[in-house]
C-alpha positions as CSV (number, residue, x, y, z in Angstrom):
1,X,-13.6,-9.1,-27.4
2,X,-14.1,-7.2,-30.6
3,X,-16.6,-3.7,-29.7
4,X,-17.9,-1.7,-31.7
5,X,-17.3,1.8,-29.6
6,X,-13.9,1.5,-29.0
7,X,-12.7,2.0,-25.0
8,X,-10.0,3.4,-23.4
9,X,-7.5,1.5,-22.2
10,X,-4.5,3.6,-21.2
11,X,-6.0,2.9,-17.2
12,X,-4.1,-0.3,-17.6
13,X,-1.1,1.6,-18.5
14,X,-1.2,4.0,-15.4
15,X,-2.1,1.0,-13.0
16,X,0.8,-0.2,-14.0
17,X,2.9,2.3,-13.8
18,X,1.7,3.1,-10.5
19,X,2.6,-0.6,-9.1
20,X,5.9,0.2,-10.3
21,X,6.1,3.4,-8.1
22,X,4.9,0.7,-5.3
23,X,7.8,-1.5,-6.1
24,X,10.0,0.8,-6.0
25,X,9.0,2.6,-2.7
26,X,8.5,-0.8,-1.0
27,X,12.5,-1.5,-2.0
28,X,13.8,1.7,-1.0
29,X,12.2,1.3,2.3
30,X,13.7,-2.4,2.9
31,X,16.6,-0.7,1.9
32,X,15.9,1.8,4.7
33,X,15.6,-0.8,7.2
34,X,18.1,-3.2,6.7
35,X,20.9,-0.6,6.1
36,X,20.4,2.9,8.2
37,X,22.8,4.7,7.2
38,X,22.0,8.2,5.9
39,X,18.5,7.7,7.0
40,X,16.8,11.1,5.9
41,X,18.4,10.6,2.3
42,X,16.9,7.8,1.8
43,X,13.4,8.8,3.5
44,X,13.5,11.6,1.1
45,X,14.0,8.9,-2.3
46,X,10.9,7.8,-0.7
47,X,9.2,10.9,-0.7
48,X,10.1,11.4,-4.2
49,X,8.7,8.1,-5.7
50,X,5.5,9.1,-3.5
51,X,5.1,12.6,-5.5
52,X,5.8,10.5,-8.8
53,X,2.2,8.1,-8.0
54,X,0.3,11.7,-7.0
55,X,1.0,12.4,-10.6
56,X,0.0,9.3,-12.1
57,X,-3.0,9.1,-9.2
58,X,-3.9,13.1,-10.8
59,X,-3.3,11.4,-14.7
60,X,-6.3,8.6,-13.7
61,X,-8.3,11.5,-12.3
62,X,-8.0,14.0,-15.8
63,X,-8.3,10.3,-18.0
64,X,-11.4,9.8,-16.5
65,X,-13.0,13.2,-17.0
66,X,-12.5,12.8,-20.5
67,X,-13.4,9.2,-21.1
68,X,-17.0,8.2,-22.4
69,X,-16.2,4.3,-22.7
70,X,-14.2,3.1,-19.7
71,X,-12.4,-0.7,-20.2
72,X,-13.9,-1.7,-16.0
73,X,-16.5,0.6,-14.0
74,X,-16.0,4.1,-13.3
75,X,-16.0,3.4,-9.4
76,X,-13.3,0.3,-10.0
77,X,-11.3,3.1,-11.8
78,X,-12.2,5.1,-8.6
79,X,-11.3,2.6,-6.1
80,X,-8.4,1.3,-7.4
81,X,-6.3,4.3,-8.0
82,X,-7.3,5.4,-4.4
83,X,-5.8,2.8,-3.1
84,X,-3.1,2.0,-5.0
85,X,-2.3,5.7,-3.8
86,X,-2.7,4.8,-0.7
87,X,0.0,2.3,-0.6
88,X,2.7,4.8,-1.7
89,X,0.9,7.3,1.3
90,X,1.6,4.4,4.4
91,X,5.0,3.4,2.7
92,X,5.9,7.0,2.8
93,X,4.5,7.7,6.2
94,X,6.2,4.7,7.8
95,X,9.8,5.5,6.5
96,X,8.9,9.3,7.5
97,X,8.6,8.3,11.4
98,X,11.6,6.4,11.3
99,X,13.4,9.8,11.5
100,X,10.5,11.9,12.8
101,X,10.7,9.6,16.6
102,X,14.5,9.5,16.1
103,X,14.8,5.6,15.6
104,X,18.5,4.4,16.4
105,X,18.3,1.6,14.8
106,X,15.3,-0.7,13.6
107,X,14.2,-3.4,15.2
108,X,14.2,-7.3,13.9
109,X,10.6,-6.8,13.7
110,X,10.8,-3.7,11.6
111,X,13.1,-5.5,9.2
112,X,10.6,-8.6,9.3
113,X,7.8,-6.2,8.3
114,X,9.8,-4.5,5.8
115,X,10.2,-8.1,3.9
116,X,6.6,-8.6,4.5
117,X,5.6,-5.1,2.4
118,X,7.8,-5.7,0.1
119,X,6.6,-9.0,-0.8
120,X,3.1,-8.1,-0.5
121,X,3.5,-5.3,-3.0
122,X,5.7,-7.8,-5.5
123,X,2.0,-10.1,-5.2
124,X,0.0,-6.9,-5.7
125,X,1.9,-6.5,-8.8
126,X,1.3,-9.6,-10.4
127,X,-2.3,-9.1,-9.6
128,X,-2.6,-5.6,-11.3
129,X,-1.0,-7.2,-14.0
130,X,-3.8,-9.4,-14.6
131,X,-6.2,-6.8,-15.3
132,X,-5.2,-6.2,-18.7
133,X,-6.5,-9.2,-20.4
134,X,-8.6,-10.3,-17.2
135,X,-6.4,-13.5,-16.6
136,X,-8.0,-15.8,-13.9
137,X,-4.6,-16.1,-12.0
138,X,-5.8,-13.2,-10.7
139,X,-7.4,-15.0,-7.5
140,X,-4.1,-16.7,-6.9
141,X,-2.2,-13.6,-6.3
142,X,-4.7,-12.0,-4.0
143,X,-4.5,-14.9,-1.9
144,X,-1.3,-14.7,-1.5
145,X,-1.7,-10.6,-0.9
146,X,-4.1,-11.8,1.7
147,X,-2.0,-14.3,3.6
148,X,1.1,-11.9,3.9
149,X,-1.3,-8.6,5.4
150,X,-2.1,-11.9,8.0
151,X,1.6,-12.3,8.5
152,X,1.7,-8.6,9.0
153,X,-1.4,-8.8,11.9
154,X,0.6,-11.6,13.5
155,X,3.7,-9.2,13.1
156,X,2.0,-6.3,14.9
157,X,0.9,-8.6,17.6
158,X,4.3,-9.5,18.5
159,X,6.3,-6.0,18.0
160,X,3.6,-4.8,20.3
161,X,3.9,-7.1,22.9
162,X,7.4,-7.0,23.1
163,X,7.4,-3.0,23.1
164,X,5.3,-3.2,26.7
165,X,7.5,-5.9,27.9
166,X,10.7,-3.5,27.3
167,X,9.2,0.1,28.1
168,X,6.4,-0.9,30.7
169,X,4.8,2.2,31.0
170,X,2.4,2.5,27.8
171,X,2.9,6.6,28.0
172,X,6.8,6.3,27.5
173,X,6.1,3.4,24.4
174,X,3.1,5.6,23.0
175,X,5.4,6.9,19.8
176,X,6.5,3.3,19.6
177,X,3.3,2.3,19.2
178,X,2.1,4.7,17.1
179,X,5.6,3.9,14.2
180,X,4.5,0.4,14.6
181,X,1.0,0.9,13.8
182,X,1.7,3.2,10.7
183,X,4.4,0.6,9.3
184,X,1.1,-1.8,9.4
185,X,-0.9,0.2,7.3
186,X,1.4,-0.9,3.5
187,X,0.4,-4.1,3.8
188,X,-3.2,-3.5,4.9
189,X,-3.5,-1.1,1.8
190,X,-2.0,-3.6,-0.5
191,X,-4.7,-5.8,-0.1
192,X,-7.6,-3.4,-0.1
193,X,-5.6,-2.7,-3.7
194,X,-6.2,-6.3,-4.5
195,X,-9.8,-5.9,-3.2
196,X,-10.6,-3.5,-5.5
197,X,-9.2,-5.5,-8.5
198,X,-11.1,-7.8,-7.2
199,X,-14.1,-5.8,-7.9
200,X,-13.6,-5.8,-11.5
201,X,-12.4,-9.5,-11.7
202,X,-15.9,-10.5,-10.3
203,X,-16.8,-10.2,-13.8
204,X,-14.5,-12.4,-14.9
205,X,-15.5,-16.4,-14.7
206,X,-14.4,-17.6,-11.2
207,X,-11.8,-20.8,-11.4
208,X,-13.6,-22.0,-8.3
209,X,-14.9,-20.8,-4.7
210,X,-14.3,-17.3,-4.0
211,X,-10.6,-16.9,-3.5
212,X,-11.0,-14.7,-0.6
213,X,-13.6,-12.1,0.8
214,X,-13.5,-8.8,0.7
215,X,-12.8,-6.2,3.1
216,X,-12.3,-2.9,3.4
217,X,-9.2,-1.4,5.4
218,X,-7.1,1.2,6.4
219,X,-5.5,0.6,9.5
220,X,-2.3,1.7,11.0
221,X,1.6,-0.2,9.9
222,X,4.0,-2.3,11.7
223,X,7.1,-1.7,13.2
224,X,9.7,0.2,15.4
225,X,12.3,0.2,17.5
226,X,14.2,2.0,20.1
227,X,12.6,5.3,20.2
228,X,13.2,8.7,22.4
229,X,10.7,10.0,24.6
230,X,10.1,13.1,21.9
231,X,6.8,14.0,21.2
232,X,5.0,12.8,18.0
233,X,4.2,14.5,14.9
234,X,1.0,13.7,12.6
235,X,1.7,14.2,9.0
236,X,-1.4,16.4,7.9
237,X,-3.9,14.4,6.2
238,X,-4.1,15.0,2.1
239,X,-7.3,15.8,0.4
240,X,-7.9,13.5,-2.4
241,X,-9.2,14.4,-5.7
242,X,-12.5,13.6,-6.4
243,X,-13.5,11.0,-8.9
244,X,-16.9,11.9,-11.2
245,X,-19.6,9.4,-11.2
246,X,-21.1,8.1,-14.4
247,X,-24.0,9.8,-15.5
């Protein structure tokens, strides 16, 4: 739509760029998973890609200090490249405590939920994707994000379960529990991402009903395995930078 005071649109760009840094970090860590060998190398590639989307997460932050005419709202902007950031943060954090409670060797449920992220983040993609030239197909990928962070609930459920039926007493599993609820939080974040797309695509004209509701989340991942009896560590929680308001 032709305008008159011209808007900035490198945000796209940086989304963008940022799902990429998803993609990757969701591949690395089913890489992770399904092959351990040389564990901490590969938790460190992680680590990496995760410093890459703090700079493009700082990028968004100096864009829109400088920006008058912003393509969406200043608090989708906001939202958006929070979570998105957010994302990389649990995918990093979840391949982190595979070495931090001295997995042996992951589970079939950690490799399930790894193929659960890193599908959830290839339909979280596709959905940032959309935002560009606000294409309806947008609802069709956050459906999809949705139904796989259910698969991940269902996936929790069951690795839980199974954890107490293996190490009885809940003080011994408590690190076990604690792996399987950060390796939850990637696809939980994923779809708040896709909620707060959805924020700016409620602009846009809806194909039908409401493709799904919106929800705000930020729970704890899936996953783990045989773990020792070692104590556990908390990564120290980052400050995020904070986002102006429009005047």
């Amino acid at each position: 739509m032709f305008s008159l005071i011209p808007k900035e649109v490198r945000f796209y760009d940086y989304f963008e760029q940022q799902s990429k840094h998803i993609l990757n970090a969701a591949a690395l860590l089913h890489d992770l998973c399904h092959n351990f060998s040389d564990a901490r190398a590969k938790t460190h590639r992680i680590k990496e890609v995760e410093h890459a989307g703090d700079q493009v997460t700082h990028e968004i932050v100096k864009k829109l200090n400088t920006t008058f005419i912003t393509p969406i709202d200043r608090e989708d902007i906001h939202d958006l490249a929070t979570r998105l950031d957010d994302v990389l943060d649990y995918i990093e954090a979840a391949a982190e405590r595979l070495v931090v409670y001295r997995i042996k060797e992951p589970t079939s449920a950690c490799r399930a939920m790894a193929d659960v992220i890193v599908k959830t983040t290839e339909a979280m993609d596709r959905a940032i994707r959309c935002l560009r030239n606000m294409d309806p197909g947008f609802h069709e990928h956050a459906v999809e994000v949705n139904r796989l962070e259910n698969s991940a609930d269902n996936l929790l459920r069951d690795s839980l379960a199974a954890l107490f039926d293996e190490q009885g007493d809940p003080s011994r599993s408590s690190s076990g529990r604690r792996s399987t609820r950060r390796w939850r939080s990637s696809p939980t974040a994923a779809r708040t991402s896709r909620t707060s797309s959805k924020g700016s695509s409620s602009r846009w004209p809806e194909p039908g009903p409401p493709a799904c509701s919106a929800s705000s989340s930020s729970s704890s991942s899936s996953l783990s395995s045989s773990t020792s009896s070692t104590g556990s560590t908390t990564p120290p929680t980052r400050s995020r930078p904070s986002f102006p308001r429009a005047s």
